[in-house]
LUMLO-969376 format. One line per 8 residues: their letters; for each residue x, y, z of C-alpha. Coordinates in Angstrom, 2 decimals. Example, Ala and Ser with C-alpha at 12.3 -4.5 7.8 and 13.67 -1.06 7.14 Angstrom:
BEGIN
as) 12.30:-4.50:7.80; 13.67:-1.06:7.14 $
END
This chain:
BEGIN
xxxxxxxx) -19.21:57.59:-88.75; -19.99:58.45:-92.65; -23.28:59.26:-93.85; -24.87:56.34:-95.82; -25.98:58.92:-98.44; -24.78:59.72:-102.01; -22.63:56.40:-103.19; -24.10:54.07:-100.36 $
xxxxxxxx) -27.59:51.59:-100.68; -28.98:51.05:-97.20; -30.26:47.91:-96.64; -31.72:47.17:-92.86; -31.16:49.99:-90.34; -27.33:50.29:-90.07; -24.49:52.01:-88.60; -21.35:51.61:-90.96 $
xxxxxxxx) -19.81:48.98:-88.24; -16.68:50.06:-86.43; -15.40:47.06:-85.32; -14.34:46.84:-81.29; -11.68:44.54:-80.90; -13.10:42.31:-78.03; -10.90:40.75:-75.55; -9.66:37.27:-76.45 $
xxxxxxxx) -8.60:33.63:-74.56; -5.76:33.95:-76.51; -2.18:35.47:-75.24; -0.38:38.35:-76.68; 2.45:37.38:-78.65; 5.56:38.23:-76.62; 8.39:40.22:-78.15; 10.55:38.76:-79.79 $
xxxxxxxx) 14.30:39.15:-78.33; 16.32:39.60:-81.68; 14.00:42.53:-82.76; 13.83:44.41:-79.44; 17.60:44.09:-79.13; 18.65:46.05:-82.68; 15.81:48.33:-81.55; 17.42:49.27:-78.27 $
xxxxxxxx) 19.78:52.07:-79.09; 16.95:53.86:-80.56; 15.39:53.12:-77.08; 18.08:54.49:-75.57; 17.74:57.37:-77.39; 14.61:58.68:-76.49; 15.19:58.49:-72.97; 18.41:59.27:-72.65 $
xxxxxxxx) 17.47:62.64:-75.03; 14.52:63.11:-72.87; 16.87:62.82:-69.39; 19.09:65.39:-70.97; 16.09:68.36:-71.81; 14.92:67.66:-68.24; 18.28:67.95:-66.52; 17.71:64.40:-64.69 $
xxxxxxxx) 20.58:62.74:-62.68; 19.95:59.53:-62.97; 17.23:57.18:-64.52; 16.19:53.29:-64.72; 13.22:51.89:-67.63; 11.92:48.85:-68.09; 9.73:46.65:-70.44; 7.60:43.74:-69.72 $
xxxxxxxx) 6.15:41.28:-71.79; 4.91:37.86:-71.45; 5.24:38.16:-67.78; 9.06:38.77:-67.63; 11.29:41.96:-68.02; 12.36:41.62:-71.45; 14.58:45.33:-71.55; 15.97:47.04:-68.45 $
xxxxxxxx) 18.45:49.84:-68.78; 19.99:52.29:-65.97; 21.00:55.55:-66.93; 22.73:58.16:-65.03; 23.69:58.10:-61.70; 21.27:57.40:-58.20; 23.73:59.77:-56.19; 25.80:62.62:-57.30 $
xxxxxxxx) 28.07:62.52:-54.48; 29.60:58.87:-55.07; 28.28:59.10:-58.97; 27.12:55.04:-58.33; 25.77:54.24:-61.68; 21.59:53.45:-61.51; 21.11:49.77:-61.98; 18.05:47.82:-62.12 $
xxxxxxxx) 18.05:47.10:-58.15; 18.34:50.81:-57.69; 15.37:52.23:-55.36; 13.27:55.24:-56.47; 10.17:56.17:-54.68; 7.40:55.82:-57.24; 5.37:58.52:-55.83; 1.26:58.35:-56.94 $
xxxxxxxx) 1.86:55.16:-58.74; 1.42:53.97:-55.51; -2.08:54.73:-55.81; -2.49:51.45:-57.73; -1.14:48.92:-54.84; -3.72:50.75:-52.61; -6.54:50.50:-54.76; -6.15:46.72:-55.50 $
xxxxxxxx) -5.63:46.45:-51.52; -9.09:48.03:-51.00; -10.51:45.54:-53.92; -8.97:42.90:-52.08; -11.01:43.83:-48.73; -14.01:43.83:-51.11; -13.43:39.97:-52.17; -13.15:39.35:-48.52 $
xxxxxxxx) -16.29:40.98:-47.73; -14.94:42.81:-45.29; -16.41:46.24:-47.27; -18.25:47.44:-50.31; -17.02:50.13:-52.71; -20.90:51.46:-51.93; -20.00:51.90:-47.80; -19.68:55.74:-47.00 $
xxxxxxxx) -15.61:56.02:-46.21; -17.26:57.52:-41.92; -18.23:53.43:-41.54; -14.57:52.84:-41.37; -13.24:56.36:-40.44; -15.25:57.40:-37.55; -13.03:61.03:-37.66; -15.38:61.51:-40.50 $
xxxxxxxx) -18.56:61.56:-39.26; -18.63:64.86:-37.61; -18.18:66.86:-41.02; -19.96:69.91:-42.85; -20.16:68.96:-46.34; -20.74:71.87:-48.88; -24.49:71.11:-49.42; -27.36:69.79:-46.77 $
xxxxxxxx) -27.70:67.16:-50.08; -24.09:65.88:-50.65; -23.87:62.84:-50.37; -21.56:61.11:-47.50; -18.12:59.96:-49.33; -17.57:56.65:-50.47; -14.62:54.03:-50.75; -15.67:54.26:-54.40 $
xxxxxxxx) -15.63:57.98:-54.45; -12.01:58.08:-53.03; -10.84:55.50:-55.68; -11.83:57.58:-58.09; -11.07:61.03:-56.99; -14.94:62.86:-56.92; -14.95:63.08:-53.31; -14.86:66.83:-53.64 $
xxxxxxxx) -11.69:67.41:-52.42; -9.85:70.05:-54.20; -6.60:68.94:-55.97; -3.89:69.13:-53.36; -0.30:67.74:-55.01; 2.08:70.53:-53.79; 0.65:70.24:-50.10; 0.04:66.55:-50.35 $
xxxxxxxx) 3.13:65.62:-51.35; 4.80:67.70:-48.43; 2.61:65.23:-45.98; 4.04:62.19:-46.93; 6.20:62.66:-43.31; 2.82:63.36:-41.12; 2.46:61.35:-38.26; -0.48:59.41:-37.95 $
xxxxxxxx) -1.90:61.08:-35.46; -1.80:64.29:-36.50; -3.54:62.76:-39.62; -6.40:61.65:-37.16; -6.62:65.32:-35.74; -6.49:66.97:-39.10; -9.60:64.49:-40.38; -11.51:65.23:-37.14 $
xxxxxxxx) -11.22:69.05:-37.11; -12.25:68.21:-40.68; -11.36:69.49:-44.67; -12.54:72.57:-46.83; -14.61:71.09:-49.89; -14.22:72.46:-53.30; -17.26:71.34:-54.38; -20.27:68.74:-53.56 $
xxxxxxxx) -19.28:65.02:-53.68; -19.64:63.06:-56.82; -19.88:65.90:-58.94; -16.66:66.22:-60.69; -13.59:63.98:-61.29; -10.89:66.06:-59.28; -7.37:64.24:-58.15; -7.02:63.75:-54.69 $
xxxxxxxx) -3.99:62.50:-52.04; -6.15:63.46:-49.71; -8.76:60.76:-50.82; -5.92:58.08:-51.26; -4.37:59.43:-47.83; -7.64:58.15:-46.09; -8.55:55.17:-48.11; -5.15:53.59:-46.83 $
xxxxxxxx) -6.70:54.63:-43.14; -9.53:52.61:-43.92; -7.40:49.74:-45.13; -5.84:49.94:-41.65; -8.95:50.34:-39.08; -10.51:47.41:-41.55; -7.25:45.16:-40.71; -6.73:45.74:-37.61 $
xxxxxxxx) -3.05:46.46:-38.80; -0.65:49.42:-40.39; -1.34:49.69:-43.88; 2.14:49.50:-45.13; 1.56:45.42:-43.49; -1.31:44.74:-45.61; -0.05:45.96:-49.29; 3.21:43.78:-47.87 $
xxxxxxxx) 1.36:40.70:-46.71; -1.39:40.83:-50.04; 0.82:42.12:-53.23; 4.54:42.75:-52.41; 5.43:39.52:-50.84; 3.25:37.74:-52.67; 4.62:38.81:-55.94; 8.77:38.60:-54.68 $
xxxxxxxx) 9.11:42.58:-54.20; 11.00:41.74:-51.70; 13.51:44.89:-51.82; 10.52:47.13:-52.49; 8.53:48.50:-49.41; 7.58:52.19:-47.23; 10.21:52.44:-44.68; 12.88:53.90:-47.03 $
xxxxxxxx) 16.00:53.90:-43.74; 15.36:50.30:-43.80; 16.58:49.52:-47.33; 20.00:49.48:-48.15; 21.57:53.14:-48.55; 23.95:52.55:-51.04; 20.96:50.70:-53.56; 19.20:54.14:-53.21 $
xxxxxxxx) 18.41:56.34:-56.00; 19.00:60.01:-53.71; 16.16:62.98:-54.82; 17.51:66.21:-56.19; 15.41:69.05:-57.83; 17.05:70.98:-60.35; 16.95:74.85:-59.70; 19.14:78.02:-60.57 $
xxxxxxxx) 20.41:75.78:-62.99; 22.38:73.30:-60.89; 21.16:70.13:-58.84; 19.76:70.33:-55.56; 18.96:67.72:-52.73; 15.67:67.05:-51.65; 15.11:66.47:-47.87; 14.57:62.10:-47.77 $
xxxxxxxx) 10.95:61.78:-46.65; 10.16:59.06:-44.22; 7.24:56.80:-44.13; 4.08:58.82:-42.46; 0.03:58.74:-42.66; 0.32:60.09:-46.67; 2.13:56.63:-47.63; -1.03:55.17:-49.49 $
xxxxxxxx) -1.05:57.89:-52.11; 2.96:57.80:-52.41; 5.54:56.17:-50.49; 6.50:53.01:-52.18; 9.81:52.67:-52.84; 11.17:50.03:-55.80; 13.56:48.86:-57.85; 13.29:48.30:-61.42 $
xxxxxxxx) 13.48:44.77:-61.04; 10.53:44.54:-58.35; 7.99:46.69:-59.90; 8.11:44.77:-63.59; 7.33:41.95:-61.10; 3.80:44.27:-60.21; 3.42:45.31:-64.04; 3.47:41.71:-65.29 $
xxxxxxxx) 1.14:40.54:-62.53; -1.35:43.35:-63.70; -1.09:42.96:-67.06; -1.54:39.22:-66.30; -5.40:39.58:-65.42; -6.01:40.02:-69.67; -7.40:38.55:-71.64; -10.45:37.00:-69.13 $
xxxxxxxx) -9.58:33.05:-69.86; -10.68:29.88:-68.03; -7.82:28.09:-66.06; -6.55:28.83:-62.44; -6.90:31.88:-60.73; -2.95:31.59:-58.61; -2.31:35.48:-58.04; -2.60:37.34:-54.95 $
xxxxxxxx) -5.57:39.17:-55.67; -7.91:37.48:-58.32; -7.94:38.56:-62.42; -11.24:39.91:-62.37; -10.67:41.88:-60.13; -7.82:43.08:-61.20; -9.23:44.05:-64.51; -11.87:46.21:-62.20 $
xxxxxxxx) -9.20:49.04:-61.67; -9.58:49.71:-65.29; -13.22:50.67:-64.88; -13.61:54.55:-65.17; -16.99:56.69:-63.87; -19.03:59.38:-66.45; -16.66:62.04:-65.75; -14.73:61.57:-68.73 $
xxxxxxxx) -12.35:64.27:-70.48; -10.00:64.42:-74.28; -6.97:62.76:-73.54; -4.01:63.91:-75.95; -0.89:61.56:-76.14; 2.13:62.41:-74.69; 5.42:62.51:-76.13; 6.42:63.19:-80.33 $
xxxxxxxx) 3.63:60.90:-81.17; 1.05:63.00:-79.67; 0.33:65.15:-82.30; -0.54:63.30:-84.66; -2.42:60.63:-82.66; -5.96:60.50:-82.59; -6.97:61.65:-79.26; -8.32:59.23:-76.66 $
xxxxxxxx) -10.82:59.18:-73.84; -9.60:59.27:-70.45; -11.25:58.62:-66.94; -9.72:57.86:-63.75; -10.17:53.68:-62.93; -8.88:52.84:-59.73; -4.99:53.98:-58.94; -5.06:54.12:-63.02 $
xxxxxxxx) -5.30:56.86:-65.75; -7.66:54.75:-67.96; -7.73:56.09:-71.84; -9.29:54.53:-75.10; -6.37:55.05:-77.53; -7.25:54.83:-81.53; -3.91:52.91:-81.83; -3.38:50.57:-78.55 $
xxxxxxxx) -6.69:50.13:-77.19; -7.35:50.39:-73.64; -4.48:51.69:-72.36; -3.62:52.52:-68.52; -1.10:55.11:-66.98; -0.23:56.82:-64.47; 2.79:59.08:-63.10; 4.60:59.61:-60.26 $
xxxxxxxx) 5.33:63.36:-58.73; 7.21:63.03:-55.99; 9.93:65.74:-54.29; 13.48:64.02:-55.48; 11.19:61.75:-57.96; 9.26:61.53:-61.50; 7.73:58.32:-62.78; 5.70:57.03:-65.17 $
xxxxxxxx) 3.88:53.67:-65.81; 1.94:52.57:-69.56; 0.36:49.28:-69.85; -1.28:48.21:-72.68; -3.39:45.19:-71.78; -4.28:44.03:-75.31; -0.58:43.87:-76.41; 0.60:41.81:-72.91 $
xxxxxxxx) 3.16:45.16:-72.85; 4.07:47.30:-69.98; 6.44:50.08:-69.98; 7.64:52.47:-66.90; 10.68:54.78:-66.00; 11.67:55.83:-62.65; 14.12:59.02:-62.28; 15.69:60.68:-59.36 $
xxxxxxxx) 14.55:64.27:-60.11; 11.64:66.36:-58.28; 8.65:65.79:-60.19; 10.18:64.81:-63.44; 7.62:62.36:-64.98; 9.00:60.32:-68.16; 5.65:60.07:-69.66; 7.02:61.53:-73.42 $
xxxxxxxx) 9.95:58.99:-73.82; 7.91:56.42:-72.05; 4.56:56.71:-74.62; 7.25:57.53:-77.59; 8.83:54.56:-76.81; 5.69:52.67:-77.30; 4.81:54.21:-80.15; 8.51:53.01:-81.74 $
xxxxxxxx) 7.30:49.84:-80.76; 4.06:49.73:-82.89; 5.55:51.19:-86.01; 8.51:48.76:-86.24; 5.77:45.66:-85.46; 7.38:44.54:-82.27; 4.32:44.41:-80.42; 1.02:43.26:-81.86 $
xxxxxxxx) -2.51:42.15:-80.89; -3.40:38.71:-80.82; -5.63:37.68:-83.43; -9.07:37.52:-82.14; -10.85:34.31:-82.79; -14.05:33.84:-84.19; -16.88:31.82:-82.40; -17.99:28.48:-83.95 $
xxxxxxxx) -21.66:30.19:-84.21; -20.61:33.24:-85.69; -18.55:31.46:-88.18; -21.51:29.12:-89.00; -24.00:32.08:-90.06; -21.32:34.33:-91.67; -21.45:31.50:-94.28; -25.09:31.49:-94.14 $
xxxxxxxx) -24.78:35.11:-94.41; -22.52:34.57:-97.91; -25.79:32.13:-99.38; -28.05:35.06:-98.45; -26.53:37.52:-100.58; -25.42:34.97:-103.30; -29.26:33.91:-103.64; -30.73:37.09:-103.12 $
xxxxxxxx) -33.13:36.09:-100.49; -33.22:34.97:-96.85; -34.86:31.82:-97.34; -31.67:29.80:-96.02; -31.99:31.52:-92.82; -35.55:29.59:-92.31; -35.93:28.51:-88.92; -32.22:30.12:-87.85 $
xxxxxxxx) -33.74:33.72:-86.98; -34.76:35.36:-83.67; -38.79:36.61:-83.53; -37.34:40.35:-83.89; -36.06:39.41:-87.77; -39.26:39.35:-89.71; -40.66:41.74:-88.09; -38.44:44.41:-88.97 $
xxxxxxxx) -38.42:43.37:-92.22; -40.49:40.85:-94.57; -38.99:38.14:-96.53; -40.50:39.93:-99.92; -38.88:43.22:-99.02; -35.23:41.66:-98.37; -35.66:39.72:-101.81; -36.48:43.13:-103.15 $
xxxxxxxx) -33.85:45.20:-101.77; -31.02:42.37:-102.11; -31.61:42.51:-105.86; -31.05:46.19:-105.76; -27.84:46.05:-103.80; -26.66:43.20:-105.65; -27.13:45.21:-109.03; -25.29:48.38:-107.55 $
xxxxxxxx) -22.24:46.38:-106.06; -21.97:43.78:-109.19; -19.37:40.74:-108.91; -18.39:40.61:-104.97; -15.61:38.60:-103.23; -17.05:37.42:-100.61; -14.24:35.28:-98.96; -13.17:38.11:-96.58 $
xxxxxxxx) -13.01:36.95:-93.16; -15.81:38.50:-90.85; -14.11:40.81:-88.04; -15.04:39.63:-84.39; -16.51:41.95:-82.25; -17.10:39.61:-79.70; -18.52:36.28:-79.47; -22.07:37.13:-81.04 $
xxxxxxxx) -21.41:40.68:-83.55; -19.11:40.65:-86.13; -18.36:43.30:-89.34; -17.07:42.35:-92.85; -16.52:44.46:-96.55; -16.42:42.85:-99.39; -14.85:44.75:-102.21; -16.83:43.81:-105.33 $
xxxxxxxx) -16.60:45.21:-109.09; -18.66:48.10:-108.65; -18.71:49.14:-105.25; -17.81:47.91:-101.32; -20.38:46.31:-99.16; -19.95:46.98:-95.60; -21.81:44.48:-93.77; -22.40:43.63:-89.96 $
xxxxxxxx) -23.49:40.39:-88.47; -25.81:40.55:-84.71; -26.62:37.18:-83.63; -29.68:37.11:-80.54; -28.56:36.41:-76.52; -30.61:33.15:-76.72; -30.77:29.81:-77.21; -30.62:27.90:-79.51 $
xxxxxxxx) -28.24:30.49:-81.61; -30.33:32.88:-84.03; -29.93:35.96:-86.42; -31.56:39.14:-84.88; -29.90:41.37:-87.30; -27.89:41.07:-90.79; -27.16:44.39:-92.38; -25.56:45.83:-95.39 $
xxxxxx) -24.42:49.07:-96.55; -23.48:49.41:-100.44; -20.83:52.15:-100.80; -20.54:52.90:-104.95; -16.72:53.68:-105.91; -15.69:57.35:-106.51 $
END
């Protein structure tokens, strides 16, 4: 935010606007098939560049937008014995991208009222009610603490990973002889399979069923994943993407983990083709519109796994664009890395470590755009080529925002607003302004302090359009001959439709 000093009149209290684009009824504008196609080898680049540097076997990516899988591309190999090529029906486990599926599942309970994010996790788990927390005041753990990793467990990849086999009941001994706490509940954003380990517990004593039968029954049936699933000896061998690790320079295979009691934090196991299904259906939930509600799980709620706590932290961009990108602000949603970009907006993320596996996921909601890339190599996440990939997008224009309308009532007094300044006075906003408006400042004064800002800006155009920032706010500039007015618009939450606020900030030219 710049100082209105120096060059700049002040007129009303004002903060030179920065416009926040507000979601929109209006649908992305899909990508257009010509232009994605002549940008594909450069694509193919990236990853294929990025598969090389990170010694990876075999790899699959995918775009979605407007609902379908616009680019799909297997590279490499899904098994280095029989060198079968990866295809877009290959199967890689996703690893923690799994987290999302179980975090919509517990959402899904919530709709049903059959829990509240509020409930401590021991309602559900009664293994949990016999344990020493770090404190005499920590609070008991939440569903909504486990979805968003401040339970207080201590970050546990490299052991959870290795649990992913653990029979359920040796999970229920382990959570009844209890956990070590690194610190007091809801104190600190710290990831957790542990936490997602248990929430898909509670989505099992809540059902009355295995978990792996609810995310089935509620998203991946539902949505046609119907070669995706948990029990990875059930699906066909030869569509299987096999897990190496790459050590002492040469390829290694990973032992093939079976479905166990760690499967809610990362034991999916898709295809290419499946999971754009799942990234479509998410990004499917924006912008909030009227019309019918036909998904598994309903579009408010989906947009709720976006929603991040106070525990917030610098996020810097992956990949070649990274460095010069603005950095963004992440929190954790729910089963999402959720980060305010300068560039894309609300953007959400997340990767997939897995022994034998790497992933990554990027939507970006406002653009209707998903991306993800699924490899065969121990904890090889694609996130570089996947947000570089992205970034080629935005700089050759094949992805844009939708325009975002402007309301009938904001229209209607940003021409009132143009007949304030041209007459120097607020006398054709009689009648049209809340109780706040004269109070703050008297008609006199704005006649007074228009004339002043009119004679330090001289000749204005004043046919700019006024920049929505929702329904009610809006921010224009008007480059005139002697300076730029900046200029925000704040209409009042009642009815009938009133002015609370109209504010202007003169900035003289260098």
């Amino acid at each position: 935010m710049r100082a209105l000093t120096g060059g700049m009149l002040l007129l009303a209290t004002i903060v030179a606007p920065t416009v926040v684009q507000a979601q929109a009824a209006v649908q992305p504008v899909a990508v257009a098939p010509a232009a994605l196609h002549a940008a594909t080898p450069e694509i193919d680049a990236i990853f294929t560049k990025w598969m090389a540097e990170n010694h990876v076997p075999g790899m699959v990516y995918g775009l979605v937008s407007g609902g379908n899988l616009v680019l799909v591309k297997g590279l490499g190999v899904q098994d280095l014995t029989t060198r079968r090529p990866v295809t877009p029906d290959s199967l890689f486990r996703i690893a923690s991208m799994t987290k999302a599926f179980t975090a919509l599942s517990i959402l899904s309970l919530r709709d049903k009222g059959l829990l509240a994010l509020d409930d401590p996790a021991e309602k559900y788990v009664p293994e949990l009610r016999g344990w020493t927390y770090p404190t005499t005041d920590s609070p008991k753990i939440t569903i909504g603490d486990l979805l968003h990793h401040v339970g207080g467990f201590v970050t546990d990849d490299p052991w959870g990973d290795r649990q992913q086999v653990l029979p359920q009941e040796d999970f229920t001994k382990l959570l009844a002889a209890g956990v070590l706490f690194t610190r007091a509940p809801e104190m600190s954003y710290e990831y957790s399979n542990l936490g997602f380990a248990i929430l898909g517990r509670v989505i099992a004593n809540v059902t009355g069923a295995p978990y792996t039968d609810y995310v089935g029954k509620t998203l991946l049936g539902p949505l046609g994943m119907t070669a995706s699933g948990f029990d990875v000896f059930a699906h066909p061998q030869d569509k299987r993407a096999i897990g190496y690790r790459w050590e002492n320079d040469a390829w290694a295979l990973e032992p093939t983990m079976k479905d166990g009691a760690f499967n809610a934090m990362g034991g999916l196991e898709v295809s290419a083709t499946d999971y754009a299904k799942w990234v479509g259906f998410v990004l499917s939930a924006w912008p909030p519109r009227d019309g019918a509600d036909t998904g598994p799980v309903r579009r408010a709620t989906v947009r709720q796994v976006a929603q991040g706590l106070n525990f917030q932290s610098v996020n810097h961009r992956p990949g070649s664009s990274g460095g010069a990108a603005c950095p963004g602000a992440l929190a954790y949603g729910m089963g999402w890395r959720v980060v305010q970009d300068c560039e894309f907006g609300l953007t959400m993320n997340h990767g997939g470590g897995f022994p034998g596996y790497g992933s990554h996921v990027l939507l970006l909601p406002e653009f209707g755009v998903g991306l993800f890339a699924l490899t065969n190599r121990t904890y090889s996440g694609p996130s570089p080529a996947t947000w570089d990939t992205a970034a080629l997008l935005l700089a050759k224009g094949l992805i844009k925002r939708p325009a975002v309308p402007v309301s009938s009532d904001l229209a209607a007094f940003y021409g009132l607003t143009r007949t304030v300044w041209a007459q120097g006075g607020v006398a054709p906003l009689a009648g049209k302004v809340a109780m706040n408006f004269a109070m703050d400042r008297t008609e006199a004064n704005w006649t007074k302090v228009l004339a002043e800002a009119k004679a330090k800006a001289g000749t204005c155009d004043t046919a700019a359009p006024i920049m929505p920032g929702g329904a009610l706010t809006g921010a224009f500039t008007w480059v005139c001959s002697s300076a730029t007015v900046h200029g925000e618009l704040l209409l009042a939450p009642t009815r009938p439709v009133t002015v609370q606020a109209l504010r202007f900030a003169v900035e003289g030219k260098d």
